[in-house]
C-alpha positions in Angstrom: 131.2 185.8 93.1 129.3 184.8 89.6 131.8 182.5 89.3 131.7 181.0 92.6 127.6 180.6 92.2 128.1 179.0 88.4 130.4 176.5 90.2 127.9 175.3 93.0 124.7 175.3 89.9 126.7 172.3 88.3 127.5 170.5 91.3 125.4 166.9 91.1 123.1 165.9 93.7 123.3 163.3 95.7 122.7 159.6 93.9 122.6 161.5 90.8 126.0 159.7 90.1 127.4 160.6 86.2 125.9 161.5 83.4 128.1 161.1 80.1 128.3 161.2 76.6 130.0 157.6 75.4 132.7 157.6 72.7 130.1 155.8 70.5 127.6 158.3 70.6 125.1 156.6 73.1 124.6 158.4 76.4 125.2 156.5 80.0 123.9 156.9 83.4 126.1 155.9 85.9 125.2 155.2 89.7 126.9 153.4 93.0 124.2 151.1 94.4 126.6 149.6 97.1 129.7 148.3 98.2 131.4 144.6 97.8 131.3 143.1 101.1 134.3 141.1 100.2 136.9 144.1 98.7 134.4 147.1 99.6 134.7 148.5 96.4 131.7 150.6 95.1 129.5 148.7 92.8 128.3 150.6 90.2 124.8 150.2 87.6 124.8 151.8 84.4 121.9 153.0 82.3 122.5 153.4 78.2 120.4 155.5 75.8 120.6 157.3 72.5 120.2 160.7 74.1 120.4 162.3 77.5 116.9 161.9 78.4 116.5 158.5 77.8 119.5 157.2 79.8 118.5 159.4 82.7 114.9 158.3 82.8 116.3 154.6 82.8 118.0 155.9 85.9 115.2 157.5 87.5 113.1 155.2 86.9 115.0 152.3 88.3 115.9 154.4 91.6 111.8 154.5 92.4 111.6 151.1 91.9 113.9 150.5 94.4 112.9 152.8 96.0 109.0 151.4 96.5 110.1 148.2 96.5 108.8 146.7 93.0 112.6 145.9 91.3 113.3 143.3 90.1 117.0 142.5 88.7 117.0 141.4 85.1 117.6 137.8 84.5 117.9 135.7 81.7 116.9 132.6 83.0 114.5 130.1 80.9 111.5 129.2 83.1 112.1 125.2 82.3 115.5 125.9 84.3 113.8 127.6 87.1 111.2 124.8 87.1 113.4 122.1 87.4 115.4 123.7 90.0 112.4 124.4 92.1 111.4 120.8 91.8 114.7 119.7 93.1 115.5 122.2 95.3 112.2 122.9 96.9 109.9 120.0 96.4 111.9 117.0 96.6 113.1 116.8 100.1 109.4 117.1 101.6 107.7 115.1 99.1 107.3 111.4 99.1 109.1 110.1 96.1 105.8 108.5 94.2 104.6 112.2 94.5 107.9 113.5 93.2 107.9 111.1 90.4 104.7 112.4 89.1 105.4 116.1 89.6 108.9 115.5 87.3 107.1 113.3 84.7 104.1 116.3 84.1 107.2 119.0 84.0 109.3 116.9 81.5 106.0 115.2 79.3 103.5 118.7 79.7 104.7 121.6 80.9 108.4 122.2 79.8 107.9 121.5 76.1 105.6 124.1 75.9 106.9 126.6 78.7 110.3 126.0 79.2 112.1 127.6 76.7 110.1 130.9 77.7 112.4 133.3 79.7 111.1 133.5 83.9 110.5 137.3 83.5 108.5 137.2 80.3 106.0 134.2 81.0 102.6 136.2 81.3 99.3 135.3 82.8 98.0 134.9 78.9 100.4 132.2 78.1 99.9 130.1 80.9 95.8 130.2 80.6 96.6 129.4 76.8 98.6 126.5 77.7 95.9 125.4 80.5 92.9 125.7 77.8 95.1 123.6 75.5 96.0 120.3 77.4 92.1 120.5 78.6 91.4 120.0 74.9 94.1 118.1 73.4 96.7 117.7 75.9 97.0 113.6 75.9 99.8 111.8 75.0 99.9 108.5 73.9 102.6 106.1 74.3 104.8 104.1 72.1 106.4 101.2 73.7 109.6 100.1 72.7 111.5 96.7 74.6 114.8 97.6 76.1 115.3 94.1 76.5 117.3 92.0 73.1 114.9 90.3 71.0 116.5 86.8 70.9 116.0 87.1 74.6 114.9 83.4 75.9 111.6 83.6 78.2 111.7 80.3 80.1 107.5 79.0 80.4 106.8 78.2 83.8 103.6 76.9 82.2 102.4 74.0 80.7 103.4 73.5 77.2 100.5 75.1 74.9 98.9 77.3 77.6 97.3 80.6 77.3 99.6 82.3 78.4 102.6 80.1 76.1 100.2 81.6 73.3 99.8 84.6 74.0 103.9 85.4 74.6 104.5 84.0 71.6 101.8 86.2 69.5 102.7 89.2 71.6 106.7 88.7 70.3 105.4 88.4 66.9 102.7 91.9 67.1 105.9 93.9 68.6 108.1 92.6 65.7 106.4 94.6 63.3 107.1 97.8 65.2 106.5 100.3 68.0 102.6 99.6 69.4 101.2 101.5 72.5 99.4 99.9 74.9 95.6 100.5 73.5 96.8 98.6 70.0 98.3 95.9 72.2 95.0 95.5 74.4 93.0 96.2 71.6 94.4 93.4 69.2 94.9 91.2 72.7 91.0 91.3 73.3 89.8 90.7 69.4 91.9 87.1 70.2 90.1 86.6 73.2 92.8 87.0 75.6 92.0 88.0 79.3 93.6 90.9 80.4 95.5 89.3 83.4 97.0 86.9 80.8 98.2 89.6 78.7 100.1 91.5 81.6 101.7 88.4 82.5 102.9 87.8 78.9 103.8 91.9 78.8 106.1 91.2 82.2 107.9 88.1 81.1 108.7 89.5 77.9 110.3 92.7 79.8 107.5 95.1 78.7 106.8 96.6 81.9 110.1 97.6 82.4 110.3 99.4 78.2 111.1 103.0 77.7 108.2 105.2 76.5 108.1 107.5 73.6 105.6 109.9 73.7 103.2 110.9 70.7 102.7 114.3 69.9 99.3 114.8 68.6 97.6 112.9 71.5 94.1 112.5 71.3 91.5 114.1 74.1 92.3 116.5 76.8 93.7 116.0 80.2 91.7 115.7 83.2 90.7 118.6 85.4 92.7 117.2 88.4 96.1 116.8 85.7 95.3 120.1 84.9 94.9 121.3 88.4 98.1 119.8 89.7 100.4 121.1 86.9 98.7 124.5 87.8 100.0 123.9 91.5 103.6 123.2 89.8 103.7 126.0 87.5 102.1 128.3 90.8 104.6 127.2 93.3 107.4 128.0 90.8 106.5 131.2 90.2 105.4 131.9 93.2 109.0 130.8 94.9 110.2 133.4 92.0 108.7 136.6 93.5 110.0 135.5 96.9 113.8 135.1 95.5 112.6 138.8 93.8 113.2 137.1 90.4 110.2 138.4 89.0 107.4 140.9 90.8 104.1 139.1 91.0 102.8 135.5 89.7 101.2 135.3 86.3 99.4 132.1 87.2 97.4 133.6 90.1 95.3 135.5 87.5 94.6 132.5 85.5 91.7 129.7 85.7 91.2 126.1 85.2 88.3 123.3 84.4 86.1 122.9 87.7 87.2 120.2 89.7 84.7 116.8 89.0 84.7 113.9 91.1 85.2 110.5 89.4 81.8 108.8 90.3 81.9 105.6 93.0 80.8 102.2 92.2 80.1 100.6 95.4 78.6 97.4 95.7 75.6 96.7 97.2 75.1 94.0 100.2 74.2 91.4 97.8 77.4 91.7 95.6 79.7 92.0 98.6 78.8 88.6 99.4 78.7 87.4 96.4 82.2 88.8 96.1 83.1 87.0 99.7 81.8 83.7 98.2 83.9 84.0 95.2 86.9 84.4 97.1 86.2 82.2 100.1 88.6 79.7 98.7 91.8 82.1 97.9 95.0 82.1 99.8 94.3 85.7 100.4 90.3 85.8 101.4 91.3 87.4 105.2 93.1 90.0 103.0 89.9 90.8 100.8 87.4 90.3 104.0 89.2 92.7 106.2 89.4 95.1 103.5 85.6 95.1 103.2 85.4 95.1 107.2 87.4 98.1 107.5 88.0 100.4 104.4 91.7 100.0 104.4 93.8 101.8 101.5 95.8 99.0 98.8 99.1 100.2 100.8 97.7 100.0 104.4 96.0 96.5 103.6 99.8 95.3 102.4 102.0 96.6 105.1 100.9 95.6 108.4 102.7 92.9 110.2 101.6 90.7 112.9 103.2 93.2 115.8 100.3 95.4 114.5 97.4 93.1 115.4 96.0 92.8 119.2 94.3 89.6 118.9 92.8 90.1 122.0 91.8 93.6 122.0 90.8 92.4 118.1 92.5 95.8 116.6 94.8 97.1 113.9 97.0 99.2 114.2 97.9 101.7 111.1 101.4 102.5 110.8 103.0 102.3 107.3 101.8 101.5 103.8 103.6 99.9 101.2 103.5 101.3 97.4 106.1 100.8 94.4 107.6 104.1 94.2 109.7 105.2 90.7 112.8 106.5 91.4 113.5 109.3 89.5 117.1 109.9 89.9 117.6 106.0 89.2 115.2 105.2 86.1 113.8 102.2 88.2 111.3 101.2 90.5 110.7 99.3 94.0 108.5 98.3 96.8 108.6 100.6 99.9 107.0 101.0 103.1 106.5 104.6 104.1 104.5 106.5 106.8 100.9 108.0 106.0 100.8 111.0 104.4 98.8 112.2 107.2 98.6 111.9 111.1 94.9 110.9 111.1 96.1 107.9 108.7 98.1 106.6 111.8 95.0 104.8 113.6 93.7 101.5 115.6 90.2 100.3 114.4 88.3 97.8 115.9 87.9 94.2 113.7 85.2 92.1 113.5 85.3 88.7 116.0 84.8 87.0 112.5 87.8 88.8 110.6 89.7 88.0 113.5 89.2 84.1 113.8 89.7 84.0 110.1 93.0 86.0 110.5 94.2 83.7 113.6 93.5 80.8 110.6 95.3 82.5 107.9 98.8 82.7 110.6 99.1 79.0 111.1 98.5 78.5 107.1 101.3 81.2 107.1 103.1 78.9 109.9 102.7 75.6 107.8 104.2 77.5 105.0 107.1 79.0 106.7 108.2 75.3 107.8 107.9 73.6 103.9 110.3 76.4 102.6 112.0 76.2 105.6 115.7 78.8 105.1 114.0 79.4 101.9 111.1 81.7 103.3 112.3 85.6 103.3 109.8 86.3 107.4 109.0 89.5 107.3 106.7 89.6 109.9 103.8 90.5 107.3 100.6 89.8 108.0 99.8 89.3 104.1 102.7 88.2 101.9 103.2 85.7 99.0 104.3 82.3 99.6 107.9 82.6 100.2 107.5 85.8 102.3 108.1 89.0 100.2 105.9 91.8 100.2 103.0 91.0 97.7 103.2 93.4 94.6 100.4 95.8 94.9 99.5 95.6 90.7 99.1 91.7 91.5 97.0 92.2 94.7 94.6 94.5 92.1 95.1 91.5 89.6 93.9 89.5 92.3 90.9 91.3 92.8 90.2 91.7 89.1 90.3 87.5 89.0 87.4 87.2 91.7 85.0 89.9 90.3 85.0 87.6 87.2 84.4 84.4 89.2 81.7 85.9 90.6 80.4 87.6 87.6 80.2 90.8 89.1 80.4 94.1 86.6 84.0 95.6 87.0 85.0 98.1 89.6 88.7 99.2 90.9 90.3 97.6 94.3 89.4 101.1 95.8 86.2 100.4 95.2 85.8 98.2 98.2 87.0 101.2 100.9 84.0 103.1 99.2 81.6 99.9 99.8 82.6 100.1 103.5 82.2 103.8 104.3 78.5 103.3 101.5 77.2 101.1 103.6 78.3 102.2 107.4 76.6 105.7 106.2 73.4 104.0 105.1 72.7 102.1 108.3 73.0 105.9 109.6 77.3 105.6 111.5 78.1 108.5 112.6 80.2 110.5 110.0 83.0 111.4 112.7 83.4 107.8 113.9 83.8 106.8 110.0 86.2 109.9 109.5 88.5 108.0 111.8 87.8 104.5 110.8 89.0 105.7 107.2 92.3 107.9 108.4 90.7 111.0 107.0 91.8 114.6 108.4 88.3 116.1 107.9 84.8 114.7 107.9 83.9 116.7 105.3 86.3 114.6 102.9 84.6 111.7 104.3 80.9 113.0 103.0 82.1 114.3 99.9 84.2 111.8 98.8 82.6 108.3 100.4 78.6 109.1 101.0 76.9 107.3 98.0 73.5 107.4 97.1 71.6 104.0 96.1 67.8 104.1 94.9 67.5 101.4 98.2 68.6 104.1 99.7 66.7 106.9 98.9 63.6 104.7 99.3 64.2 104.3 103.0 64.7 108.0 103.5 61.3 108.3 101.5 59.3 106.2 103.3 60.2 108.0 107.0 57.9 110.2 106.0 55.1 108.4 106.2 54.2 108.6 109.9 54.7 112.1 109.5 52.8 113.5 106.5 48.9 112.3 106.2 47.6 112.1 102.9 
């Protein structure tokens, strides 16, 4: 009967599974956690230690945390592997590629060489925020551009003989001869000679610079914005955070961490007097209906470019919104070209109204447009644009901007970016008192309150008018 009682004392319980000394002297836990759908053979976890107690708490402990749900299966993955899976994987097929491009270029220039020889399940909250504090401080690179292109490459002057920009390719071979220069030496040393800015591009595109591979500097100098910093912190987040739902780690280390407050870039809008001053300037262009519908409307760069003449209701005098056109870097490739996509948002698909004036000067601009057509004759590439160069094509954004650039000097207005001019529309529709929702829509904005936050500009002009309403109100 003792016997029979000793017998059922040493009988395991249930998930217990074995408990054995090894040959080697180390102690091992044994357990079945399943079966193999495939052969249904048991599959079986072991736990090691150097005594009894030690592989058995292993055990134990592992069986609560399956049991209460906070396991997570060992995995020797680096996080720069992860990342760049989720990137592909995850991000790429609902991104637009000029978005991908960047994401990929802040993994591979900021956050890999740092992070991505870290392993997934060790990368704590600590080392992010240390890496985040970092790049605010010192995290710019600089650039090193070396020519992919032969240097007994022939460039063929389209110029006359002796022109600026003759020169100015000439001295630009000779500066690049002496080594490696990134693009502040280059602009630096281009503007002690005196040579405009537009001229030098030109020079940097015929001489295949534009088109170079970059090698990145260390020991930048300055710290990244607080936008960079934020959108890596929306990379790193989503990685992680796509971890704990594959159960590759338990929680996200980045969701404890914090980065520089947010500041918006400040607008330069010009006033009424410059925006005709502007208009004067460019009176005379091939491309003034482009620049005076872009002040009559607010258009983005890639909305102004991509409309074509299907898109205007003369008589209804509308626009109609559907695409824009940007040059997109193609990852995958190593080059670049022009593409039309869709808005990034519904509310960018839209019809606004045009002025009678825009239109008649539009209605001008398509028989120029027609004239041209019939002197290039099987030599003009239609397609259907409303603006396009000469011979047809889509107009290159960066020369569009150039453009720009070219008239705020003839007019000898102070510098401001192309963008500038949707920010001079919305400025001065919300200082003749338009109703914010009606601009909302004019602009393709989802919300109004982007609209406010990001457009409404205060001017001393206007802050006097809002001063002086007072005065039927308040006596002195």
């Amino acid at each position: 009967m003792a016997k029979k009682q000793d017998k059922k004392k040493g009988k395991r319980a249930n998930g217990e599974g074995i408990l054995r000394e090894r040959n080697d002297g180390r102690w091992e836990a044994r357990i079945t956690t399943g079966r193999d759908l495939v052969t249904g053979k048991p599959i079986q976890k072991s736990f090691f230690g150097k005594s009894q107690a030690e592989a058995k708490k292993k055990r134990d402990d592992y069986l609560v945390s399956v049991a209460t749900g906070t396991y997570v299966e060992p995995d020797r993955k680096k996080f720069g592997e992860w990342l760049n899976r989720y990137l592909t994987v995850f991000i790429k097929p609902k991104t637009k590629p000029a978005s991908y491009a960047n994401y990929v270029d802040l993994a591979n220039n900021h956050i890999n060489p740092v992070l991505g020889n870290i392993p997934l399940q060790k990368l704590d909250t600590d080392t992010i925020q240390d890496f985040y504090n970092k790049k605010a401080e010192s995290g710019r690179l600089n650039y090193s551009y070396v020519r992919e292109l032969p240097k007994e490459r022939e460039v063929t002057f389209v110029s006359r003989k002796g022109s600026k920009l003759e020169t100015t390719i000439k001295w630009l071979q000779e500066f690049l001869a002496k080594g490696p220069k990134d693009k502040q030496e280059i602009e630096l040393e281009a503007k002690a000679k005196d040579i405009p800015l537009t001229t030098l591009r030109t020079a940097k595109e015929r001489l295949g610079i534009i088109s170079c591979k970059k090698q990145s500097k260390k020991n930048g100098k300055g710290g990244l914005s607080p936008r960079i910093i934020h959108m890596m912190h929306q990379i790193i987040s989503g990685a992680l955070k796509q971890a704990v739902k594959q159960k590759l780690i338990l929680f996200n280390p980045a969701d404890a961490t914090t980065r520089p407050s947010l500041k918006y870039k400040e607008m330069t809008p010009l006033s009424t007097d410059e925006v005709n001053r502007y208009l004067d300037a460019a009176r005379n262009d091939r491309l003034y209906p482009a620049f005076l519908l872009e002040l009559t409307s607010g258009l983005r760069r890639g909305e102004l470019l991509a409309p074509t003449w299907d898109c205007l209701d003369f008589t209804n005098e509308t626009l109609t919104i559907k695409r824009t056109l940007a040059r997109v870097r193609l990852v995958d490739k190593g080059t670049s070209e022009l593409q039309f996509n869709e808005p990034k948002t519904e509310a960018g698909k839209r019809t606004i109204p045009l002025m009678p004036e825009v239109v008649q000067e539009l209605k001008a601009h398509k028989a120029r447009q027609a004239q041209e057509k019939l002197i290039l004759g099987q030599g003009y590439k239609d397609n259907n644009l409303i603006f396009a160069t000469p011979t047809g094509t889509p107009i290159e954004p960066r020369n569009f901007h150039r453009k720009h650039t070219e008239i705020l000097q003839k007019a000898e207005l102070r510098h401001i970016r192309l963008h500038d001019l949707r920010h001079t529309f919305a400025s001065i529709l919300l200082q003749e008192g338009e109703n914010p929702e009606n601009l909302r829509d004019l602009l393709g904005h989802s919300k109004t309150s982007t609209t406010m936050d990001l457009y409404c500009h205060s001017t001393m002009e206007g802050k006097k008018k809002a001063v002086s309403r007072l005065a039927g109100i308040i006596k002195a």
